[in-house]
Backbone as CSV, one residue per row, in Angstrom:
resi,resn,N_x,N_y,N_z,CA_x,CA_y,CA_z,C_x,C_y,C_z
1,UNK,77.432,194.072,149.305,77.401,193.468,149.280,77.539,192.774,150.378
2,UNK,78.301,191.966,149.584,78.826,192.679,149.797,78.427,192.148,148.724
3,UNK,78.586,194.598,148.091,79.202,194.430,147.036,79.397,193.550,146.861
4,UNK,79.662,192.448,144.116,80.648,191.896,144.683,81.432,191.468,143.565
5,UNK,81.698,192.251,142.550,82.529,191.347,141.706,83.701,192.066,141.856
6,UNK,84.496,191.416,141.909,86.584,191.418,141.656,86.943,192.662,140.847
7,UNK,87.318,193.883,141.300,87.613,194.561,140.373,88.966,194.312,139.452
8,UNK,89.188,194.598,138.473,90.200,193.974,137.817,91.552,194.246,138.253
9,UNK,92.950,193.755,137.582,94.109,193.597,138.503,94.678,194.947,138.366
10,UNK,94.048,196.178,137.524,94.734,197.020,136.873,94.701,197.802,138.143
11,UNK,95.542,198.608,138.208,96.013,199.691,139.180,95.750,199.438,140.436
12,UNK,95.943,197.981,140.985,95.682,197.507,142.735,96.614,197.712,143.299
13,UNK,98.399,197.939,142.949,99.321,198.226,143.292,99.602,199.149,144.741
14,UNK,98.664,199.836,144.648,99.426,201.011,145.502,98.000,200.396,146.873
15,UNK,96.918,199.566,146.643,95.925,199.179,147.190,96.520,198.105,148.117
16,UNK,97.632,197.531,147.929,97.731,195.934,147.978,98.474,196.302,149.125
17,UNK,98.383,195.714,150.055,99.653,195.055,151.740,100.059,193.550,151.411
18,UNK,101.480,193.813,151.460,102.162,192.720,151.501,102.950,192.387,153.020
19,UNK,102.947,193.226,153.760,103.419,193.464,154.896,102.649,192.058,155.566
20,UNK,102.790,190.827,156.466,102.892,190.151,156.434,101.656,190.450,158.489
21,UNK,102.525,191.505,158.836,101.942,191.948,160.596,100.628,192.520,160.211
22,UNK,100.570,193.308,158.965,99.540,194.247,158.552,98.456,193.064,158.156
23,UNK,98.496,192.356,157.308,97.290,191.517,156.975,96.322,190.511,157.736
24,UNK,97.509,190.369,158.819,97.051,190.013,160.027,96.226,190.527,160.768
25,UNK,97.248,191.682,161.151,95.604,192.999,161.625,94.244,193.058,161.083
26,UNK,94.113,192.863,159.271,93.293,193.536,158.954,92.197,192.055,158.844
27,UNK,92.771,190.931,159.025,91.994,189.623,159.083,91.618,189.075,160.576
28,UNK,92.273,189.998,161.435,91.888,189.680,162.748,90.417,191.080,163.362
29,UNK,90.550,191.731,162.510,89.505,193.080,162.388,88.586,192.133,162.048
30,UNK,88.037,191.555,161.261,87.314,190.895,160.297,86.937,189.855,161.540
31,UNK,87.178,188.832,162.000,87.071,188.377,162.871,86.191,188.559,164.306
32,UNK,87.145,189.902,164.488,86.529,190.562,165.840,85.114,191.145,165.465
33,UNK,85.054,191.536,164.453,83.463,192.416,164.110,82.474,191.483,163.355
34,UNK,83.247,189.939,163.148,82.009,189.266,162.622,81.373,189.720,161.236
35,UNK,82.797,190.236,160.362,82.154,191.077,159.226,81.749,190.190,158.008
36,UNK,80.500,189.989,157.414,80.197,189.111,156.502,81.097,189.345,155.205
37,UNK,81.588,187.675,154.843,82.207,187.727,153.149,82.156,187.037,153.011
38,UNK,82.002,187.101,151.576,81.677,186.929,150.143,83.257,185.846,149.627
39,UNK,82.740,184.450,149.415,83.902,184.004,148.708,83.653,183.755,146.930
40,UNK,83.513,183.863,146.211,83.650,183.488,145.256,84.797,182.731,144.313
41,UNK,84.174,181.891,143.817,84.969,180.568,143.186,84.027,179.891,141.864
42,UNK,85.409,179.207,140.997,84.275,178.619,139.850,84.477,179.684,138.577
43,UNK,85.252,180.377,139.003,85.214,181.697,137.798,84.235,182.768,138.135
44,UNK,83.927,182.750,138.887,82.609,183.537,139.811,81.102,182.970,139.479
45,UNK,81.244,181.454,139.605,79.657,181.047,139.259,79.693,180.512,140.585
46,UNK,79.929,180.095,141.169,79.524,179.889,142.861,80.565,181.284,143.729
47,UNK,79.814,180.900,145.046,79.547,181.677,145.902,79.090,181.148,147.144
48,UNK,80.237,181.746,148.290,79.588,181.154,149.739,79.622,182.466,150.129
49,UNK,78.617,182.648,151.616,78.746,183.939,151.915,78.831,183.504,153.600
50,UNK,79.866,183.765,154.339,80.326,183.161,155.198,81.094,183.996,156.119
51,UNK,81.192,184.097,157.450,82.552,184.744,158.312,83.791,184.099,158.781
52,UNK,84.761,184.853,159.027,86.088,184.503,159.854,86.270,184.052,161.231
53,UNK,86.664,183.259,161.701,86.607,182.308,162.719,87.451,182.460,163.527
54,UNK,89.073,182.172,163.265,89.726,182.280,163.898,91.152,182.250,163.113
55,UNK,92.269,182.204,163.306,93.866,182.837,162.701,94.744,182.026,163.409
56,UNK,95.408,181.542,162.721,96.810,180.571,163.559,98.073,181.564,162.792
57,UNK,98.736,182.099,163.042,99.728,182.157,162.610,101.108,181.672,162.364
58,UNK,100.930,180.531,163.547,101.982,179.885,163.905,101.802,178.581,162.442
59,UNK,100.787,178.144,162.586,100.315,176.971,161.662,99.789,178.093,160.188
60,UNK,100.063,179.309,160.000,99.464,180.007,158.981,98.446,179.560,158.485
61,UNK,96.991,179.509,158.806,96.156,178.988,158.394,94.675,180.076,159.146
62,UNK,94.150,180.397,158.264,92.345,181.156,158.476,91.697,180.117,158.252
63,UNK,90.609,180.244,159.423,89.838,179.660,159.595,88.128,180.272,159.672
64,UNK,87.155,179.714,158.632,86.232,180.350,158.562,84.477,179.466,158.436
65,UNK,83.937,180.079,158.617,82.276,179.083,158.632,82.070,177.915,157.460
66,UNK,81.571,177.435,157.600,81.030,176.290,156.945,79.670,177.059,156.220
67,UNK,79.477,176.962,155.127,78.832,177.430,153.938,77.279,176.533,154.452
68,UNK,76.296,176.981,153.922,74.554,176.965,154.378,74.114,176.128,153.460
69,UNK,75.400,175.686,151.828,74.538,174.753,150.650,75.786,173.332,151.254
70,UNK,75.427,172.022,151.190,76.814,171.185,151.470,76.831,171.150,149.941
71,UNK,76.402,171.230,148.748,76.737,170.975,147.736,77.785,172.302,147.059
72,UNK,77.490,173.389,147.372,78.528,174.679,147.009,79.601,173.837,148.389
73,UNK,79.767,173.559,149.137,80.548,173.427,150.125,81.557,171.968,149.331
74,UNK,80.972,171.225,149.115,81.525,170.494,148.444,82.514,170.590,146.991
75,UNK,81.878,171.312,146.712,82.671,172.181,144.907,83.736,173.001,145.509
76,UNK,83.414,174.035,146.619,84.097,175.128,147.636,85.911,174.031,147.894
77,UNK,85.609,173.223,148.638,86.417,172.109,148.803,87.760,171.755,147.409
78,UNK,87.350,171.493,145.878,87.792,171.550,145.433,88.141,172.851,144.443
79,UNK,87.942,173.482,145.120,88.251,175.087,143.972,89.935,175.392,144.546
80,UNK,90.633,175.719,143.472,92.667,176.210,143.919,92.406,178.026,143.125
81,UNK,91.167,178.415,143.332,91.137,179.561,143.349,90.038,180.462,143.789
82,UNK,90.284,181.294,144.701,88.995,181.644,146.108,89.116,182.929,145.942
83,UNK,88.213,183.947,146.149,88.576,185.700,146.090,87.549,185.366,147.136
84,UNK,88.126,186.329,148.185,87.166,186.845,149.469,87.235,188.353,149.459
85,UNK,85.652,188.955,149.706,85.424,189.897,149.713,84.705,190.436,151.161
86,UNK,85.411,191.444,151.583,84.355,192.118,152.437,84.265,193.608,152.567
87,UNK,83.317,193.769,153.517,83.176,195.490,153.245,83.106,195.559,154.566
88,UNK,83.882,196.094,155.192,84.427,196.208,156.943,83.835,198.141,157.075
89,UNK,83.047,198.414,157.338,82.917,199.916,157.116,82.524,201.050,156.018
90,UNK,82.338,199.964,154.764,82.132,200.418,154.065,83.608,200.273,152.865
91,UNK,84.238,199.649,153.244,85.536,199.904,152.491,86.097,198.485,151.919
92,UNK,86.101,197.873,150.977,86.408,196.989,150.197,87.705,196.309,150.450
93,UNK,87.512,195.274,151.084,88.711,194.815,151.452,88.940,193.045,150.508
94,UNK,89.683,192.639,150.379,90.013,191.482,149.346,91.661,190.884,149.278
95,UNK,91.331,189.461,149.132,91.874,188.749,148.911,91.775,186.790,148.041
96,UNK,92.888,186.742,148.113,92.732,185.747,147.027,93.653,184.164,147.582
97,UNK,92.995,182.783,148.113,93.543,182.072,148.481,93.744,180.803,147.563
98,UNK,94.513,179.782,147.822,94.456,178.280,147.223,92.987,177.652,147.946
99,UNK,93.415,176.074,147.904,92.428,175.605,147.498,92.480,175.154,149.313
100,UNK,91.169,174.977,149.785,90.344,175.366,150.995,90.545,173.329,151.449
101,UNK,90.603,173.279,153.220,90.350,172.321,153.587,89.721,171.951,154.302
102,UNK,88.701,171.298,154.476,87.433,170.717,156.027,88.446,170.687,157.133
103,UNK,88.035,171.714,158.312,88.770,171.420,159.450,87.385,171.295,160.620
104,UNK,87.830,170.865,161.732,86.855,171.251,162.799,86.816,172.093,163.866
105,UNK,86.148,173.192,164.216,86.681,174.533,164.545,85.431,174.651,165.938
106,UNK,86.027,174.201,167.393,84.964,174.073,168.413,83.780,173.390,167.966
107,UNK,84.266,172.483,167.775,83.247,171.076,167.429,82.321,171.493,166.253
108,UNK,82.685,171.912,165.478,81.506,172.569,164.157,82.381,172.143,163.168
109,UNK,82.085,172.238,162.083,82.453,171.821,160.495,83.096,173.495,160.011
110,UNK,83.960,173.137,159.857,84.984,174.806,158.974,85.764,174.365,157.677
111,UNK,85.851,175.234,157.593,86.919,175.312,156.564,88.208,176.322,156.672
112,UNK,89.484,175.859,156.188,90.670,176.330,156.486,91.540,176.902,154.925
113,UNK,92.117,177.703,154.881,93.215,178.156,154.066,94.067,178.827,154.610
114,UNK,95.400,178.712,153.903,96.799,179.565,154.175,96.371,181.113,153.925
115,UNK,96.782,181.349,154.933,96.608,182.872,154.728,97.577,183.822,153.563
116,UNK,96.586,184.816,153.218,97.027,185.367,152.316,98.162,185.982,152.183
117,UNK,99.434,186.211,150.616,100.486,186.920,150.754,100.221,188.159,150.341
118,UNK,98.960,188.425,149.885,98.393,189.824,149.439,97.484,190.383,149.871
119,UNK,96.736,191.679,150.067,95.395,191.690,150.850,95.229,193.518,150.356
120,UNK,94.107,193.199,149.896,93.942,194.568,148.893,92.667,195.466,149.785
121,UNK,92.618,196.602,150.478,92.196,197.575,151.017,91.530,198.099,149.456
122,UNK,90.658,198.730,149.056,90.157,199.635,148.168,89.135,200.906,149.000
123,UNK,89.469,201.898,149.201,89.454,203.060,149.542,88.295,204.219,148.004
124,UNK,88.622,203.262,147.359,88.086,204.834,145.950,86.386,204.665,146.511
125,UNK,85.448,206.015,146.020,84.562,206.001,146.003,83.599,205.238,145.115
126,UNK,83.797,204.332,144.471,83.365,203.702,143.968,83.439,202.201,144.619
127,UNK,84.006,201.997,145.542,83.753,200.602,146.206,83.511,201.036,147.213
128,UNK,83.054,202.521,147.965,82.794,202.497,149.193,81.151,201.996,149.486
129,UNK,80.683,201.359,150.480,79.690,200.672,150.629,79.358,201.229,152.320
130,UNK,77.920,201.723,152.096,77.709,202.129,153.774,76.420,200.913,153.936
131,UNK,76.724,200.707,155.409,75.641,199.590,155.578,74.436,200.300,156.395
132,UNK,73.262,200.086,156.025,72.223,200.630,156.271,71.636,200.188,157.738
133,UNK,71.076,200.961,158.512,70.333,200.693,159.712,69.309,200.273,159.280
134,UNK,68.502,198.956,159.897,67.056,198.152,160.239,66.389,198.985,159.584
135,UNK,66.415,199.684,160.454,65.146,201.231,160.414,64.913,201.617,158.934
136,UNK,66.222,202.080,157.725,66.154,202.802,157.114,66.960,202.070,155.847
137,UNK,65.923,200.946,155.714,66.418,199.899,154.222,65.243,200.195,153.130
138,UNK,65.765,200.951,152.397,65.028,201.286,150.906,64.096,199.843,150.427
139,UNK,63.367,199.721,150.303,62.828,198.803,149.149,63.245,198.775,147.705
140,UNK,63.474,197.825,146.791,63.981,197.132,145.510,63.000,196.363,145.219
141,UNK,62.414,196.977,144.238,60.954,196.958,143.400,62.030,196.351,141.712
142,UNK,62.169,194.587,141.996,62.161,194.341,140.645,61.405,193.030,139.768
143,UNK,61.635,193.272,138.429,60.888,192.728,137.710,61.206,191.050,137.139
144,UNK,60.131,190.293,137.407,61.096,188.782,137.332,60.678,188.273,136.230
145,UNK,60.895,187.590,135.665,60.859,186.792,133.647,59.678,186.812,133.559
146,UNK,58.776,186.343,134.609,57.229,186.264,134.198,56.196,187.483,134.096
147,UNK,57.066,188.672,134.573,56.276,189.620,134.300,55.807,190.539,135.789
148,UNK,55.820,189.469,136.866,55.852,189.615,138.303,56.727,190.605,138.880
149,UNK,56.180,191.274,139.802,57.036,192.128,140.624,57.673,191.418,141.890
150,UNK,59.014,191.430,142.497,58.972,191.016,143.405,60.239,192.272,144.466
151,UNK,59.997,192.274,146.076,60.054,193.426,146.498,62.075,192.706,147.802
152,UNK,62.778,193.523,147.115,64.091,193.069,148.284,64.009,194.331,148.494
153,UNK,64.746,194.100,150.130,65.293,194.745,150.999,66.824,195.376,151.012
154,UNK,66.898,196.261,150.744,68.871,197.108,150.157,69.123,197.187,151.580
155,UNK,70.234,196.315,151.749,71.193,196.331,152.550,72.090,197.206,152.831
156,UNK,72.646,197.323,151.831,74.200,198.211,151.931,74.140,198.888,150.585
157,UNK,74.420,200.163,150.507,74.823,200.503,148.789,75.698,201.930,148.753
158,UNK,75.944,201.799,147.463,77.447,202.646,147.397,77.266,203.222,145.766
159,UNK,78.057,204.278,145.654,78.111,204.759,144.137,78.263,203.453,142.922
160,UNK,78.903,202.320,143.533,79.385,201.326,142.821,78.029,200.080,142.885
161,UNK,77.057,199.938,143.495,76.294,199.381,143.546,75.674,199.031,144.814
162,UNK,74.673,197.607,145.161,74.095,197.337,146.349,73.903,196.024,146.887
163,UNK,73.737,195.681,147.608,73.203,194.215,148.328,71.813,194.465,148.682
164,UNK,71.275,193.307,148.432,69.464,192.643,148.586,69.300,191.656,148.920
165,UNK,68.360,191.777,150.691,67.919,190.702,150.697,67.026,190.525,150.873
166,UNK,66.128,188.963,151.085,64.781,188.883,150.948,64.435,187.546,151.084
167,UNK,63.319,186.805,151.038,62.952,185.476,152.307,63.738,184.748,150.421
168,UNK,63.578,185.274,148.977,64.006,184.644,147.540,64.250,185.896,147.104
169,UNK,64.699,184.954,145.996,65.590,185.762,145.231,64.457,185.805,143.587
170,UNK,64.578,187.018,142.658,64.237,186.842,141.334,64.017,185.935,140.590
171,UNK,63.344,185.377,140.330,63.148,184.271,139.092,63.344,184.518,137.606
172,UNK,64.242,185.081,137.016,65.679,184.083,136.940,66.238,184.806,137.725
173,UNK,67.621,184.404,138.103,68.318,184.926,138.771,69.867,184.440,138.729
174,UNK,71.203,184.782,137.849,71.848,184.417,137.593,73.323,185.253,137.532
175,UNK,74.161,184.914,138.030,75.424,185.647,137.613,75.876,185.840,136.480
176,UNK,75.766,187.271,136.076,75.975,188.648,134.768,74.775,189.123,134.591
177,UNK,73.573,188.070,135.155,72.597,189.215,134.273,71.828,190.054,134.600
178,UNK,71.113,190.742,133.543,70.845,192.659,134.390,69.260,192.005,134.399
179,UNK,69.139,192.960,135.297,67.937,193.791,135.502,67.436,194.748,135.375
180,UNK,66.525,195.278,134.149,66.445,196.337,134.087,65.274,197.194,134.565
181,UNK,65.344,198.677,134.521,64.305,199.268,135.130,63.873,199.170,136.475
182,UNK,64.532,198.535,137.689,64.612,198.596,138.785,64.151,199.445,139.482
183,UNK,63.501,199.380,140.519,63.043,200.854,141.537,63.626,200.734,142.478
184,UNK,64.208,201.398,142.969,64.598,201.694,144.197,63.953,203.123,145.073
185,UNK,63.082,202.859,146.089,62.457,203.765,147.115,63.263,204.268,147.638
186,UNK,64.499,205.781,147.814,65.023,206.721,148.536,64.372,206.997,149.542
187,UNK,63.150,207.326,150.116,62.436,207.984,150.807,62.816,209.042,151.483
188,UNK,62.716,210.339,150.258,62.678,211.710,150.603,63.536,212.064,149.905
189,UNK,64.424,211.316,148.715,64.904,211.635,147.581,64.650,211.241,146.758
190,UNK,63.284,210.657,146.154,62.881,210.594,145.184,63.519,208.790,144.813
191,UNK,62.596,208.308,143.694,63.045,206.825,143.382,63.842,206.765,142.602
192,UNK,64.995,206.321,142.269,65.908,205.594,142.004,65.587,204.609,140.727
193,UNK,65.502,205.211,139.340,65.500,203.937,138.560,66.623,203.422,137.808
194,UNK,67.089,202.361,137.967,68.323,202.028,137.760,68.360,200.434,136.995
195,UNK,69.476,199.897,136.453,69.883,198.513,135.495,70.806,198.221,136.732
196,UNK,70.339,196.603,136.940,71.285,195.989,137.781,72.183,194.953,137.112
197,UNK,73.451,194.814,137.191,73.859,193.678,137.121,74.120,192.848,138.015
198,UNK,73.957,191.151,138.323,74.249,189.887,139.373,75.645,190.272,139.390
199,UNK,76.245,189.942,140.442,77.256,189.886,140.509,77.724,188.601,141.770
200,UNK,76.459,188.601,142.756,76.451,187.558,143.600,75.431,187.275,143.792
201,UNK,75.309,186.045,144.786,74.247,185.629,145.028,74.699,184.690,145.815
202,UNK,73.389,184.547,147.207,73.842,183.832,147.925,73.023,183.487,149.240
203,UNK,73.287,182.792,150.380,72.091,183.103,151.598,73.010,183.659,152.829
204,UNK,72.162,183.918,153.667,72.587,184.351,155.360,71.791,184.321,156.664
205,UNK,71.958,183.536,157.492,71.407,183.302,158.400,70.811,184.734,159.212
206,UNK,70.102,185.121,159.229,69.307,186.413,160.160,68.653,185.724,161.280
207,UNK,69.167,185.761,162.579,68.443,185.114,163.516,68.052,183.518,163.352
208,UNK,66.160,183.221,163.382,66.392,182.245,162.866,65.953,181.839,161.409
209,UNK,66.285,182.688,160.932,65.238,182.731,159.426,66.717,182.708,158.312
210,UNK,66.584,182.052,157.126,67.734,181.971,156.095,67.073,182.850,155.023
211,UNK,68.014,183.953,155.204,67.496,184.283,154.152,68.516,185.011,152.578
212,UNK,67.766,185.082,151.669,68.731,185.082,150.292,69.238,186.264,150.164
213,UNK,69.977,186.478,149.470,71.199,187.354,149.236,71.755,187.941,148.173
214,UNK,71.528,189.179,147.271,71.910,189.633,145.887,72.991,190.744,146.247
215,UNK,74.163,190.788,145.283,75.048,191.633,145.362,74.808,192.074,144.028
216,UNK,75.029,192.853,143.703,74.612,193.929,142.343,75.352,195.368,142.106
217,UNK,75.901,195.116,140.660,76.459,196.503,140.089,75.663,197.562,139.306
218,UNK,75.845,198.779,140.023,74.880,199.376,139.130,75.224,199.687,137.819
219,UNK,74.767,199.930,136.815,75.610,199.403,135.027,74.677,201.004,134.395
220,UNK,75.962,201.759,134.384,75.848,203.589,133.737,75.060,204.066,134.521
221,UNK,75.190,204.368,135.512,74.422,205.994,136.635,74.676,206.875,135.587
222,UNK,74.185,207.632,135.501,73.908,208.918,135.088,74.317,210.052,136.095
223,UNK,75.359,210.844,135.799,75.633,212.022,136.676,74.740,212.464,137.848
224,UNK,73.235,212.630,137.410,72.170,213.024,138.181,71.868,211.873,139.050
225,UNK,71.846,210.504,139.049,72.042,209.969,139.317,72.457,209.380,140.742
226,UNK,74.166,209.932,139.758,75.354,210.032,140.885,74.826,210.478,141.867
227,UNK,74.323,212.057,141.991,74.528,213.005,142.949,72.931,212.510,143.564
228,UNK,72.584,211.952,143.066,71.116,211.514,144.006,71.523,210.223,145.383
229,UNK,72.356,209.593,144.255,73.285,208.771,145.481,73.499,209.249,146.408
230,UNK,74.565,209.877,146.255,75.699,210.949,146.857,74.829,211.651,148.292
231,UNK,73.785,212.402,147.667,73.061,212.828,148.412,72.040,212.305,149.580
232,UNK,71.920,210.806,149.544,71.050,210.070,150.311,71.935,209.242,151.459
233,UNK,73.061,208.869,150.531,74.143,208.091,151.308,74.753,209.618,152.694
234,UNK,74.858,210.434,152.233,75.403,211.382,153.136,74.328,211.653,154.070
235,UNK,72.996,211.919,153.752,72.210,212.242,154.715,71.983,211.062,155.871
236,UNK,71.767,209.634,155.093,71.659,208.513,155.997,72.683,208.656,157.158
237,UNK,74.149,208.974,156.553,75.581,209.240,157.162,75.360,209.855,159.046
238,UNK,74.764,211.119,158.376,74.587,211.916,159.195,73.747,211.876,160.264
239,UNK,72.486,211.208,159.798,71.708,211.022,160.848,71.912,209.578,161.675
240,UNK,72.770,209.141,161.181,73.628,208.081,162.001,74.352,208.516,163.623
241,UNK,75.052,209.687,162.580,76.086,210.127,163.758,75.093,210.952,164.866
242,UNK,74.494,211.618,164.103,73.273,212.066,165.490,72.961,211.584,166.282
243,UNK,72.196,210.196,165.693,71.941,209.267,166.432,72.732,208.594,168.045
244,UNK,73.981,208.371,167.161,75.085,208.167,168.089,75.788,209.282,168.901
245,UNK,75.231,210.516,168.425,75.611,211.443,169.530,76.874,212.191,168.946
246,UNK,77.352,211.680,167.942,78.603,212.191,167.412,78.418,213.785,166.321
């Protein structure tokens, strides 16, 4: 996404830093790498998709981009409940703030919240998310209400699902609902047919072009499936590290 819906509160316990130096670290990581997230608000019917700016600790306050709709930015403004999501490496990181304030951050329009007293790392294979090289983004062959095909670009994807983007988005296109029969192009493991569920939605600036943004759960893989995943995500893995010499 990222990835992107909230996994539920059950067993985050042993996931969660409360350590106060630690969350700091892991929001100043976020920062330094410019890692895209996902806020969701509204009960998860809006959505900004936005980066980290800068950290006061002294004034406890994160500071982060100004959202691409002013009308989600405006609703954003009054929401007293925020989940931020990101995937720093592939690894699901989250948290949950009050309600957000217009600041001005090197002469630009931001937005500010108290930093978090919780900050949840998720590690399981099921939220791990690898982000794909330029080079080697599958095509997402899906089907829109009218009968039309239309073709996104997979960003990032993981046993747990994927991100898509593309100049639009599906017609309809809505948070919960599936998609079914989906293609997804492996190239050299065979296609991928799969049920998506919305889970986000949203835009992102690429250079100079805006373009749209789907986060999506995949809804019952099939064992075979699984290991078709499993198997593409590792090879991509690998020829990464080649790449890089590692």
């Amino acid at each position: 996404m990222i990835a992107m819906s909230a996994p539920s509160n059950d067993n985050l316990d042993e996931f969660t830093i409360t350590f106060r130096r630690e969350i700091v670290f892991y929001l100043r990581q976020l920062i330094n790498d410019g890692t895209p997230i996902s806020i969701m608000f509204n009960g998860g019917n809006d959505s900004i998709l936005t980066i980290a700016l800068d950290l006061d600790e002294s004034k406890d306050i994160l500071v982060f981009d100004w959202g691409s709709s002013e009308e989600v930015n405006q609703r954003f403004l009054k929401s007293e409940r925020n989940i931020f999501i990101a995937r720093p490496h592939g690894i699901r990181n989250q948290f949950v703030t009050g309600q957000p304030k217009e600041v001005t951050h090197q002469k630009r329009r931001a937005f500010a919240v108290k930093l978090p007293e919780k900050y949840v790392r998720l590690q399981r294979r099921e939220f791990f998310r690898l982000t794909l090289p330029m080079t080697q983004r599958p095509p997402c062959t899906i089907k829109q209400g009218d009968g039309t095909e239309i073709i996104l670009e997979v960003v990032d994807i993981g046993l747990g699902g994927i991100a898509l983007e593309a100049a639009s988005l599906p017609k309809p296109c809505e948070i919960g609902q599936t998609f079914a029969g989906v293609r997804i192009d492996l190239k050299g493991h065979d296609e991928l047919l799969v049920d998506l569920v919305v889970r986000y939605r949203g835009e992102i600036t690429r250079g100079q072009k805006q373009m749209a943004r789907l986060g999506c759960e995949f809804r019952k893989l099939s064992p075979a499936q699984d290991n078709q995943l499993q198997r593409y995500v590792t090879q991509i893995q690998r020829e990464e590290r080649l790449r890089m010499g590692g």
